[in-house]
N, C-alpha and C positions, 0 to 999 in steps of 0.2 A: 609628532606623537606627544611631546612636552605637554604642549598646549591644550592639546583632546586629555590627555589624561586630567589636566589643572582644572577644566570647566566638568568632568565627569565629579572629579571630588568633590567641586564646589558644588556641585548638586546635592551628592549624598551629605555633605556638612553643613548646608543651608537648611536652617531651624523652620518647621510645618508653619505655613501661614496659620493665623489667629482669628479667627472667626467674633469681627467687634458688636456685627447686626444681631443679639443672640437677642430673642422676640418681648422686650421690658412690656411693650406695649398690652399683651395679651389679646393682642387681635388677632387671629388663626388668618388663614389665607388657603384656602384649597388651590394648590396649584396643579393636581389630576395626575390621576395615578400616571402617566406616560413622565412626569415630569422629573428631572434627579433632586428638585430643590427640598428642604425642609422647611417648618412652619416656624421651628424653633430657633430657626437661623436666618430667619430676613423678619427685616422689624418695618412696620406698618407706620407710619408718620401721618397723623392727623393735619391738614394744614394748621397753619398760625399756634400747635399745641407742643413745646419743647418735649423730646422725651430721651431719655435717658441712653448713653449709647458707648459704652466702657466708661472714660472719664470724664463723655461728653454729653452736654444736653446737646439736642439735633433738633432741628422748625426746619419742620419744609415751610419755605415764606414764601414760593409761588413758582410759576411756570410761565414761559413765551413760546411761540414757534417759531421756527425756521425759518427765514424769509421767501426760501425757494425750495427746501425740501420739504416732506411731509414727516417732520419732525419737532418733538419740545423735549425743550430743556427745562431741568427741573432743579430748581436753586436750594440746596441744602445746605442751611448755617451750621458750623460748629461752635461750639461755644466750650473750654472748658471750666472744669466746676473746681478745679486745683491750681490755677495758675491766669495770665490773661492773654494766652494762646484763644483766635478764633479765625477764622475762615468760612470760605464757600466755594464748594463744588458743585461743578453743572452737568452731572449725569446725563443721556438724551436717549430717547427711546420713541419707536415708534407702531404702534399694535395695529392690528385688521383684521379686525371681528367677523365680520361680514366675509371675508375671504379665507379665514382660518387660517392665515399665516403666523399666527401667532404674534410675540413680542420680540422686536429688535432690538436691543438695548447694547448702546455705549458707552465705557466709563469714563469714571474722570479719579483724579489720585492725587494726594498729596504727598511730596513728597520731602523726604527728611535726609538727614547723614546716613542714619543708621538703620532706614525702614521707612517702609510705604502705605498708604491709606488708601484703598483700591474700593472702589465705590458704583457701582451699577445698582438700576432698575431692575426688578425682577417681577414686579407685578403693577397693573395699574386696574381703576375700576374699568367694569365695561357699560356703557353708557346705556346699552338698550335693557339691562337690568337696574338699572337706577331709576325705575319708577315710584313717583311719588302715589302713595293708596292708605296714606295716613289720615286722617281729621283730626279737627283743632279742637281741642278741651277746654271749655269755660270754665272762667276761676271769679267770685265776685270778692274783691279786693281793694280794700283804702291804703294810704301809704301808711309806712311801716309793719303790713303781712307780707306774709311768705305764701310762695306755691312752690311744693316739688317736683322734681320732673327725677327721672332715673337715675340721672347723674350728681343730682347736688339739689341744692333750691334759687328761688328769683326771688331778693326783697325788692318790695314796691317801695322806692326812696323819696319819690316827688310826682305828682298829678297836677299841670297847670292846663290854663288857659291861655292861649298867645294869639293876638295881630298878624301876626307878622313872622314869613318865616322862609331862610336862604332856597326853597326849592321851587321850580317853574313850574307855572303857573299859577304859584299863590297870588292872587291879587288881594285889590283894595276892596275891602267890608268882608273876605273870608275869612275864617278862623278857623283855628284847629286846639287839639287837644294833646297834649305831650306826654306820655309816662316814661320817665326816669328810674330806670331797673338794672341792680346788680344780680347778677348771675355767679354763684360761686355751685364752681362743681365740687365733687369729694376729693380731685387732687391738689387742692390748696388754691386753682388756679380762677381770678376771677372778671369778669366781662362786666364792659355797661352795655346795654342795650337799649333802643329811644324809642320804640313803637309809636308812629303819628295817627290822628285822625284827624282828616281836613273835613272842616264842613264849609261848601263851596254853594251858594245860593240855595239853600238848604238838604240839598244832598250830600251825605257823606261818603266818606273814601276815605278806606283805612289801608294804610301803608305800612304793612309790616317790617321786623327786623330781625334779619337772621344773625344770629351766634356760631356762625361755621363750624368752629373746631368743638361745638357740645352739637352740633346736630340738632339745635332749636330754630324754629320757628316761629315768631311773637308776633301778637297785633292787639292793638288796641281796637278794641268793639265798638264799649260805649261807656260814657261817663252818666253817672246817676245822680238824681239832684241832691242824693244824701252825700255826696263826694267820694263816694267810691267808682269803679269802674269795673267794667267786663272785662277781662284780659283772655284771649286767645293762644292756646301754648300748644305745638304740634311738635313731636319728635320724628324725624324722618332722615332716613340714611340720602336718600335722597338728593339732600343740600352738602351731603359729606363729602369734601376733595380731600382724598386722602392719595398716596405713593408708597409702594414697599420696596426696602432698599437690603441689597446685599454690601457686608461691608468686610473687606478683609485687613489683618494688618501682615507686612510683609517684612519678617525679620532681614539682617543682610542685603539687601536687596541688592546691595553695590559690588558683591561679594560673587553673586548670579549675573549680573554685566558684565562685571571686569573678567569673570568667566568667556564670557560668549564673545569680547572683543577680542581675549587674549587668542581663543576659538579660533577668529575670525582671520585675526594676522599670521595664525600659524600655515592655514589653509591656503591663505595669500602668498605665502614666503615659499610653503611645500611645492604651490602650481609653478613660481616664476623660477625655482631652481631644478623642476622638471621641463620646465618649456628651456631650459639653459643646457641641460644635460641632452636634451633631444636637440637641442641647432649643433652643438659638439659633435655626435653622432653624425649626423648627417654632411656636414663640411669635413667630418672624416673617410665619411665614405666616398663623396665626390673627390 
């Protein structure tokens, strides 16, 4: 009875988990009325875009699969912004659209002396709504302008001509055309981007460049003999990997164990001095 009562306390004296995912990002997430989650409490993680998460910056910095189940894990840095504490948790989750089972999700947790960092998936994109039905906007541009796009702007820094260049199939007498563009969004955060045009036996072939975590799309058009160029700029959710994450912090944590083992040996101690009290009994009555 000692021990039921010890893990009952420590229940009722063990401090409300903390809720760390609370939504900085401002990306909503309709998880459907059937659902218990809130918007305001799982935080959306653009890939490769740090975002803010109690004391910590967070980068989803990528994902693998399973090698035998139908599962990914999903690598989330922490970083903090007061000390040089960082790590990574491999959350794993696995959705089916198509069959409406929904989202399985497995955590991962860090863990401490004094509390716990409990981390699960709670929402992922769904692929068959990730159609791309955007077009690309033409910008006529020399180095040193600017094009805006919704999130920040693209200065044009450099416009060359090149020989020669590390991708396959470039051969000998093609050239291409390189534009050299920073990308600074409104949260201070800022990308290069190289948009090519190979021209291969006189046909061109533009090889654009995506900005993942701004959801751009770039390509170089055409170069114009006054040195400026066409730039092609497309925003589309589309190219967005993005992952929503629930995040808890777990005061005591060690406080709710040493509950549950002390639980555990009580109930082991209770059975074996009942199985002792019954062979007594019985060798008394024979």
């Amino acid at each position: 009875m000692d021990s039921v009562w010890f893990y009952s306390a420590s229940l009722f004296l063990l401090p409300k988990k903390e809720i760390l995912s609370l939504n900085t990002s401002g990306i909503p997430i309709n998880f459907g009325a059937e659902s218990t989650e809130k918007t305001g409490e799982n935080l959306t993680l653009v890939k490769g875009r740090p975002t803010s998460m109690g004391k910590f910056d967070v980068t989803y910095v990528g994902d693998s699969a399973h090698p035998k189940k139908e599962q990914w894990y999903y690598q989330i840095h922490f970083k903090s912004r007061e000390d040089n504490e960082e790590f990574t948790l491999w959350p794993n989750a696995f959705v089916n659209y198509k069959g409406n089972e929904g989202l399985m999700a497995n955590p991962d947790s860090r863990h401490y002396l004094t509390h716990d960092i409990f981390t699960y998936v709670s929402a992922l994109p769904n692929p068959d709504k990730m159609k791309d039905t955007t077009s690309f906007t033409t910008y006529v541009r020399k180095e040193g302008d600017s094009i805006f796009y919704s999130k920040g702007f693209i200065l044009v820094e450099n416009l060359r001509i090149v020989d020669s260049l590390p991708v396959s199939g470039f051969e000998k007498g093609d050239s291409a055309a390189v534009a050299r563009l920073k990308v600074q969004s409104v949260n201070k955060t800022s990308y290069t981007s190289q948009p090519i045009m190979v021209n291969k036996r006189g046909v061109s072939i533009s090889m654009p460049d995506t900005v993942m975590s701004e959801a751009l799309i770039i390509r170089l058009q055409k170069v114009l003999p006054d040195g400026s160029a066409e730039i092609g700029v497309k925003e589309s959710d589309a190219v967005l990997q993005w992952v929503t994450l629930k995040a808890y912090k777990f005061p005591l944590i060690f406080v709710l164990w040493g509950g549950i083992i002390i639980t555990a040996i009580g109930i082991l101690m209770s059975m074996a001095q009942r199985i002792r009290e019954n062979n007594r009994k019985l060798r008394a009555v024979s």
